[in-house]
N, CA, C and O atoms as a GROMACS GRO file, in nm:
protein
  364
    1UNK      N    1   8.678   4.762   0.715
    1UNK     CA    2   8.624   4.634   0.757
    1UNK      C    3   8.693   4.580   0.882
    1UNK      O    4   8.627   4.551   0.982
    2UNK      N    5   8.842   4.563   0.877
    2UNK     CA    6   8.884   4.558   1.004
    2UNK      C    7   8.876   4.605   1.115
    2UNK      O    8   8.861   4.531   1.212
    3UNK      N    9   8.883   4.726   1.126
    3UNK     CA   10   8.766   4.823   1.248
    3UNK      C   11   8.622   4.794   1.279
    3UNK      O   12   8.561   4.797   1.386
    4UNK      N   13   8.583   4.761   1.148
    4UNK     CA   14   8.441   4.719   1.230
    4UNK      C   15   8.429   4.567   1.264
    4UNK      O   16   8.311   4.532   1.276
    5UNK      N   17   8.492   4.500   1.277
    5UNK     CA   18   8.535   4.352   1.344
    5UNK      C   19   8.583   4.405   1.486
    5UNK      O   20   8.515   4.408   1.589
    6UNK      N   21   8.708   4.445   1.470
    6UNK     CA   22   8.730   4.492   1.614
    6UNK      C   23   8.634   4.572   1.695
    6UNK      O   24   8.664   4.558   1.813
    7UNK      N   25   8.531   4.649   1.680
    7UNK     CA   26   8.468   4.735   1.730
    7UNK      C   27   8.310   4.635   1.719
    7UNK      O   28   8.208   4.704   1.721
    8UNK      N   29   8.288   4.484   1.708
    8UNK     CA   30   8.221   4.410   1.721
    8UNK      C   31   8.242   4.395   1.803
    8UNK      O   32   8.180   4.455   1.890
    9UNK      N   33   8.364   4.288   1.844
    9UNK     CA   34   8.446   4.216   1.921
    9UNK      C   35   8.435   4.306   2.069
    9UNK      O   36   8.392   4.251   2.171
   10UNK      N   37   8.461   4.394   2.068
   10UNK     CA   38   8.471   4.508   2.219
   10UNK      C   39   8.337   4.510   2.276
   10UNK      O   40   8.307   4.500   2.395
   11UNK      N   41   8.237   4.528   2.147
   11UNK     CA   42   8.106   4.539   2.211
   11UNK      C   43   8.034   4.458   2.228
   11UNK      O   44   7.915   4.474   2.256
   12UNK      N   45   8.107   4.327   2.212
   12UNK     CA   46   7.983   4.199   2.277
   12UNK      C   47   7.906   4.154   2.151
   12UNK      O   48   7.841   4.050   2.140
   13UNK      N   49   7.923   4.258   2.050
   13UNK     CA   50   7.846   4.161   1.922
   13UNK      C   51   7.859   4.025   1.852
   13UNK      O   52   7.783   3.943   1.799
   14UNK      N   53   8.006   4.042   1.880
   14UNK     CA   54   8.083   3.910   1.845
   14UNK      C   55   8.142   3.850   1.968
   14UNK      O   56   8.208   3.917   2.047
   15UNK      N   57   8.110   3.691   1.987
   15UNK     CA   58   8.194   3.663   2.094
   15UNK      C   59   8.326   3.705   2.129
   15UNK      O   60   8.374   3.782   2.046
   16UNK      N   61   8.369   3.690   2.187
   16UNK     CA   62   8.522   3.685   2.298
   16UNK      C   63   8.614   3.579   2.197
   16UNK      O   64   8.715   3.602   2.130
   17UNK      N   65   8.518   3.426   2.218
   17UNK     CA   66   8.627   3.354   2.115
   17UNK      C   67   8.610   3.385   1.997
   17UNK      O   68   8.695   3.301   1.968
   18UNK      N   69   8.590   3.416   1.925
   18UNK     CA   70   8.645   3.502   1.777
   18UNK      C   71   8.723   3.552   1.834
   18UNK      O   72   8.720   3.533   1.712
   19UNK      N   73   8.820   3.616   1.909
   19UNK     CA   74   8.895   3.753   1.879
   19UNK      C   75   9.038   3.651   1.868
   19UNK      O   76   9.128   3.698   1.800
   20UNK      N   77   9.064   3.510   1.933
   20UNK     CA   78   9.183   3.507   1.844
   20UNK      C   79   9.200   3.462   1.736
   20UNK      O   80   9.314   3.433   1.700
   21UNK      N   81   9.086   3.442   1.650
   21UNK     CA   82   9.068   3.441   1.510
   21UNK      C   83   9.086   3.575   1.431
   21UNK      O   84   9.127   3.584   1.315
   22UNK      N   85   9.050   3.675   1.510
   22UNK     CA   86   9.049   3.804   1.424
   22UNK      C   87   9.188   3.807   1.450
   22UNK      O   88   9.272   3.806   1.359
   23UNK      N   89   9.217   3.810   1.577
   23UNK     CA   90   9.399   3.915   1.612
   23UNK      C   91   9.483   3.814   1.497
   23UNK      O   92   9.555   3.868   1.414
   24UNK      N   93   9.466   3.661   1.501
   24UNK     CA   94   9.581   3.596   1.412
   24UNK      C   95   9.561   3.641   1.240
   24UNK      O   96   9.652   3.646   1.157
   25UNK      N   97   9.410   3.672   1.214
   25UNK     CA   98   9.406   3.757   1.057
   25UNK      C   99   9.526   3.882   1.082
   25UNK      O  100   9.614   3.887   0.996
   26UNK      N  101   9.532   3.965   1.178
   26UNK     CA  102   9.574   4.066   1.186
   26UNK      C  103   9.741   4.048   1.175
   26UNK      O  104   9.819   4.102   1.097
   27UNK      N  105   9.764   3.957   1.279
   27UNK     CA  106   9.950   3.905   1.276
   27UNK      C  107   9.972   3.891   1.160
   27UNK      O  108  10.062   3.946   1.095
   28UNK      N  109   9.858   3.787   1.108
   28UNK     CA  110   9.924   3.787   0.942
   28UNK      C  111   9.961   3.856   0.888
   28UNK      O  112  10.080   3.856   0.858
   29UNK      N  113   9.875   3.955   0.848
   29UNK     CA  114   9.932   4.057   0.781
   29UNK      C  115  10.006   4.137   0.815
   29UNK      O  116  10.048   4.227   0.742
   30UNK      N  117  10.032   4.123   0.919
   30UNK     CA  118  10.189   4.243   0.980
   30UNK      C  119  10.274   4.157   0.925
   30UNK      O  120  10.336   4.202   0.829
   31UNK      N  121  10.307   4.001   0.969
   31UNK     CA  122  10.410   3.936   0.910
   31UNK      C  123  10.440   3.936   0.758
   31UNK      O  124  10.555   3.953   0.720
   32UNK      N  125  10.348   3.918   0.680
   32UNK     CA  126  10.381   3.936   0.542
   32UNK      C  127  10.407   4.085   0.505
   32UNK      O  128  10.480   4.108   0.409
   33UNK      N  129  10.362   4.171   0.564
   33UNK     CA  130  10.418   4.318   0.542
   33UNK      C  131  10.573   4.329   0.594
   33UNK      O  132  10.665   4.381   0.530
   34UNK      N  133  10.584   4.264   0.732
   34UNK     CA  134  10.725   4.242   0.744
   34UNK      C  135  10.846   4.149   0.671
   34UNK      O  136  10.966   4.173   0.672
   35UNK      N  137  10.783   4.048   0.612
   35UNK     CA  138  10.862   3.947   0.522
   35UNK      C  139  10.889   4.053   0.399
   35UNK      O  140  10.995   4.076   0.342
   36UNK      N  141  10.794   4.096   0.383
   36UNK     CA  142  10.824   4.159   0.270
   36UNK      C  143  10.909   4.292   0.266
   36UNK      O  144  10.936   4.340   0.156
   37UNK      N  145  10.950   4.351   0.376
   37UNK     CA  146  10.963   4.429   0.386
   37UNK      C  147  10.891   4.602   0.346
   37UNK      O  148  10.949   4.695   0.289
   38UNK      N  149  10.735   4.599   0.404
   38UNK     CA  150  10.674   4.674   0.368
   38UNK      C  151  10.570   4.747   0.486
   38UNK      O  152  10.546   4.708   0.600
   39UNK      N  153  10.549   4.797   0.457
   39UNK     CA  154  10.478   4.902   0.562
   39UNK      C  155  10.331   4.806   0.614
   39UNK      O  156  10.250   4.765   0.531
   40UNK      N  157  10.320   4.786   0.734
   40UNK     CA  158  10.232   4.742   0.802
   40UNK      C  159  10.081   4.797   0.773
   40UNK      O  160  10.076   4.917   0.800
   41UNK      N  161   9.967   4.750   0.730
   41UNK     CA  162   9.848   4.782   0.729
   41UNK      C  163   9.800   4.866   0.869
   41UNK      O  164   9.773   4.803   0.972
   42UNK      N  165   9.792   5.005   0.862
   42UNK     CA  166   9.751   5.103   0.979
   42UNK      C  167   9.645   5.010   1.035
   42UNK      O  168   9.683   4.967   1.144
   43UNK      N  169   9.570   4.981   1.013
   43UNK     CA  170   9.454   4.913   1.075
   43UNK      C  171   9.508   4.782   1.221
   43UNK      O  172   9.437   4.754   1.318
   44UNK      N  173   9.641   4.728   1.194
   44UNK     CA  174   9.669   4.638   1.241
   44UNK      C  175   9.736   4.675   1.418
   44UNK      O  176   9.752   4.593   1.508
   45UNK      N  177   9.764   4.820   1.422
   45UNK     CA  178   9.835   4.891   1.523
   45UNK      C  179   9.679   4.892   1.665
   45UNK      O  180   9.705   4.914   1.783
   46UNK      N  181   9.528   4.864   1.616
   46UNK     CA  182   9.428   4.882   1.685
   46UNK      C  183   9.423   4.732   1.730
   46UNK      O  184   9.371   4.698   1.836
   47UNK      N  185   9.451   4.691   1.687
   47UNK     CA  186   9.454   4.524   1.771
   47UNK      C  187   9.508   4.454   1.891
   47UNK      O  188   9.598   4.372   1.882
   48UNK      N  189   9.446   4.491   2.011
   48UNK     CA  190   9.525   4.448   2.123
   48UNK      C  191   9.532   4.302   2.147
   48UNK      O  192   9.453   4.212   2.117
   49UNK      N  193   9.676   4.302   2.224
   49UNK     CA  194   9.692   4.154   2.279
   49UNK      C  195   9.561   4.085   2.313
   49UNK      O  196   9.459   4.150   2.337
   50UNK      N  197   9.565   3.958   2.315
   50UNK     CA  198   9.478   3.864   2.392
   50UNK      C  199   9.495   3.855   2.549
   50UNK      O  200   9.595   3.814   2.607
   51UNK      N  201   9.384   3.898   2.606
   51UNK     CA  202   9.400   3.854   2.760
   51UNK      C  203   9.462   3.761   2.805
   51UNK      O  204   9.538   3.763   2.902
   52UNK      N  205   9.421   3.630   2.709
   52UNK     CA  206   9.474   3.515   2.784
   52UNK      C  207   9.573   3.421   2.683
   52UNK      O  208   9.539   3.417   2.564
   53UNK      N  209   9.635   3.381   2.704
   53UNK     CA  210   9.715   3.328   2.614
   53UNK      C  211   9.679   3.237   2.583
   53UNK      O  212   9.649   3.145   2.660
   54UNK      N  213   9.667   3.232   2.402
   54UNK     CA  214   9.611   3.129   2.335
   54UNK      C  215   9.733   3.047   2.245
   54UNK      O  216   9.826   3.088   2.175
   55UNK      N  217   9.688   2.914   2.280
   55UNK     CA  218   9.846   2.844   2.228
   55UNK      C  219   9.778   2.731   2.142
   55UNK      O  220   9.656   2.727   2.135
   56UNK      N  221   9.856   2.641   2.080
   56UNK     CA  222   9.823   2.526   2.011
   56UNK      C  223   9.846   2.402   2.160
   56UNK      O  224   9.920   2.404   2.258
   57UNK      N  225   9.728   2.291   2.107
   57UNK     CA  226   9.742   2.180   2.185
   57UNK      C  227   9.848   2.125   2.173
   57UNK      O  228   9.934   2.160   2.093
   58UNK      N  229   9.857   2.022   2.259
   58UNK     CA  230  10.018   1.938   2.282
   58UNK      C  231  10.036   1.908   2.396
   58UNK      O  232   9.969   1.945   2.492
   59UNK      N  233  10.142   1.830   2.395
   59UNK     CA  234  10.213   1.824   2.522
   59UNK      C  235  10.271   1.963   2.620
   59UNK      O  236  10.239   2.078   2.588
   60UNK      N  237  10.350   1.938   2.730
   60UNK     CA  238  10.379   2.075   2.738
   60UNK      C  239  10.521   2.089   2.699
   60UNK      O  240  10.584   2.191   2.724
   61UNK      N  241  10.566   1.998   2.645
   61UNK     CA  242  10.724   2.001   2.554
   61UNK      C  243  10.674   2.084   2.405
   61UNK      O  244  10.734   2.171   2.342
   62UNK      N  245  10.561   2.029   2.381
   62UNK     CA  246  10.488   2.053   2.173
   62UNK      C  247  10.458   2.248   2.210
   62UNK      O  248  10.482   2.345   2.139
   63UNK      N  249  10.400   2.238   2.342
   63UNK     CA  250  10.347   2.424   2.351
   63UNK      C  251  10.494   2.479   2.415
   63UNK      O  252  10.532   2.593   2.389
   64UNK      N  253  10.558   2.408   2.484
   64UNK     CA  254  10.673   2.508   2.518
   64UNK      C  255  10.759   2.524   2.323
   64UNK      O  256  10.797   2.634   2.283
   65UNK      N  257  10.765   2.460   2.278
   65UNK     CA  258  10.872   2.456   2.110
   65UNK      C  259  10.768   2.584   2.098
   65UNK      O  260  10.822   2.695   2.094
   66UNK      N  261  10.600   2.581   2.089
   66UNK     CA  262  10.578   2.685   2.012
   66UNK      C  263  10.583   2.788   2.090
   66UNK      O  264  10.604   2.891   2.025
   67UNK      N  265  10.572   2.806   2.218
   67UNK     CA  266  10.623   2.947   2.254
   67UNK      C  267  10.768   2.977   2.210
   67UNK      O  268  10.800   3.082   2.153
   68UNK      N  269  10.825   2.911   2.229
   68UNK     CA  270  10.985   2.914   2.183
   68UNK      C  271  11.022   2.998   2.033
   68UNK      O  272  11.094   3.094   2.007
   69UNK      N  273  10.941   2.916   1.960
   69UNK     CA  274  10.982   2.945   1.809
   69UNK      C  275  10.800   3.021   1.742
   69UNK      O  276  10.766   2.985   1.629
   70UNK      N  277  10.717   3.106   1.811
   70UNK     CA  278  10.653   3.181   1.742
   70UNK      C  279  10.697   3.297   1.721
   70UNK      O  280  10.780   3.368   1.778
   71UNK      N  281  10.619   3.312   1.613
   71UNK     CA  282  10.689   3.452   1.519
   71UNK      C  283  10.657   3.588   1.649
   71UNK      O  284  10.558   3.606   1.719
   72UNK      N  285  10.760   3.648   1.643
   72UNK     CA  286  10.721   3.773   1.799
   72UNK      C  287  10.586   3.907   1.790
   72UNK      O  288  10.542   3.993   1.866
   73UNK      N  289  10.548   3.839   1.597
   73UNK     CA  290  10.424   3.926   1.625
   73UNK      C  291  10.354   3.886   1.675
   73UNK      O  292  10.279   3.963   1.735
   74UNK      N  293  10.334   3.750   1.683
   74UNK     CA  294  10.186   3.662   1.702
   74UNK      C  295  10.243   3.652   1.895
   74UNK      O  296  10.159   3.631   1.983
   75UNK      N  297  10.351   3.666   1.919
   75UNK     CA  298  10.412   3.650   2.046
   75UNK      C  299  10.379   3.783   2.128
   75UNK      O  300  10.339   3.772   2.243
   76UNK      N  301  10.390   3.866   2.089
   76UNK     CA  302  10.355   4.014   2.127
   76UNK      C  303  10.186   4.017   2.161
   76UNK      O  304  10.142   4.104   2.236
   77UNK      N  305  10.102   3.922   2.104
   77UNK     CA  306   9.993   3.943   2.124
   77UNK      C  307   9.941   3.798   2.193
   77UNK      O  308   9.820   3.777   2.185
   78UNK      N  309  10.000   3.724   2.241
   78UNK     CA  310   9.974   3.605   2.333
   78UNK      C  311   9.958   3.554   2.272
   78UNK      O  312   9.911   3.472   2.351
   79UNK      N  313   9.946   3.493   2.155
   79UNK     CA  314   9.945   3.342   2.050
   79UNK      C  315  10.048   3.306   2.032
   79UNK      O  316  10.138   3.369   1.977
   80UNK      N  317  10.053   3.180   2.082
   80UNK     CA  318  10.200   3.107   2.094
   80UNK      C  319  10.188   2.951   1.969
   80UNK      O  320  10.183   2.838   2.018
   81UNK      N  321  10.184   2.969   1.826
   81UNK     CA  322  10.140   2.877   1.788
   81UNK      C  323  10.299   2.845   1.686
   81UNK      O  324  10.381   2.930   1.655
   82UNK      N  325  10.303   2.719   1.657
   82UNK     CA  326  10.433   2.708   1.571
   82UNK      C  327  10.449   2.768   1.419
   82UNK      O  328  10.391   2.717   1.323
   83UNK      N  329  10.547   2.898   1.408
   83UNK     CA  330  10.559   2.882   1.294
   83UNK      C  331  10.513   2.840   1.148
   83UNK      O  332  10.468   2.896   1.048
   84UNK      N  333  10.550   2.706   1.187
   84UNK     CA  334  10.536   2.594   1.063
   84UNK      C  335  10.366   2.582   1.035
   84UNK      O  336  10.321   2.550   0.925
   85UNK      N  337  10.273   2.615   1.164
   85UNK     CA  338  10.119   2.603   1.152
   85UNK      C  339  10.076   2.698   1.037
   85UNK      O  340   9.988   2.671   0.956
   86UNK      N  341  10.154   2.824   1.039
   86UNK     CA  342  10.089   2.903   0.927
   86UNK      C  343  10.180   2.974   0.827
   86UNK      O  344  10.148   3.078   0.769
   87UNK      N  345  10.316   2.899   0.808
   87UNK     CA  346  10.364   2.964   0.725
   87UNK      C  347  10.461   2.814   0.684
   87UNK      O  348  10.509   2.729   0.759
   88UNK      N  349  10.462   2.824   0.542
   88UNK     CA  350  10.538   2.711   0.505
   88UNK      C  351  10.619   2.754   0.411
   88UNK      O  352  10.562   2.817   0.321
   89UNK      N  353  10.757   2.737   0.400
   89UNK     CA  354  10.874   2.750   0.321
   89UNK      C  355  10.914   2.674   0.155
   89UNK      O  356  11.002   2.588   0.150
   90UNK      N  357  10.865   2.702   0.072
   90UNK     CA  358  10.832   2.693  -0.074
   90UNK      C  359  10.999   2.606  -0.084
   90UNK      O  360  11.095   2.639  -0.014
   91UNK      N  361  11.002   2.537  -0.147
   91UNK     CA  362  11.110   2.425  -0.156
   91UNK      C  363  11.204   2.464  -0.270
   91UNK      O  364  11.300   2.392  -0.298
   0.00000   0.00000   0.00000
């Protein structure tokens, strides 16, 4: 299923903006394979960066913190969003 999203996405079936909806499904799951210490979903290695860098709104103090402090998968692929947006620390 993930291949055939990506192989939408390339061919114009699916817009352009979907793809940083798909690539951030994809970070996810590298990150929780990495939290967990576990082998990355093969599927996730076909996912190229974003052309353009997609960040969260803000100031440019609020987008510089999240380039600063995003996780370096989601950083590796031009999404610069905070941390705290998609992962929250159980108390």
């Amino acid at each position: 299923m993930p291949g055939q999203l990506i192989a939408l996405v390339r061919t114009g079936q699916i817009g352009r903006d979907c793809a940083p909806s798909l690539t951030i499904s994809h970070v996810v799951a590298e990150k929780i394979a990495d939290d967990a210490a576990g082998t990355r979903p093969a599927w996730t290695k076909r996912v190229p960066a974003l052309t353009e860098i997609w960040e969260s709104f803000g100031t440019p103090r609020m987008r510089a913190q999240a380039e600063a402090t995003a996780p370096h998968q989601l950083a590796l692929r031009n999404i610069y969003i905070p941390t705290t947006s998609l992962w929250r620390h159980s108390a």
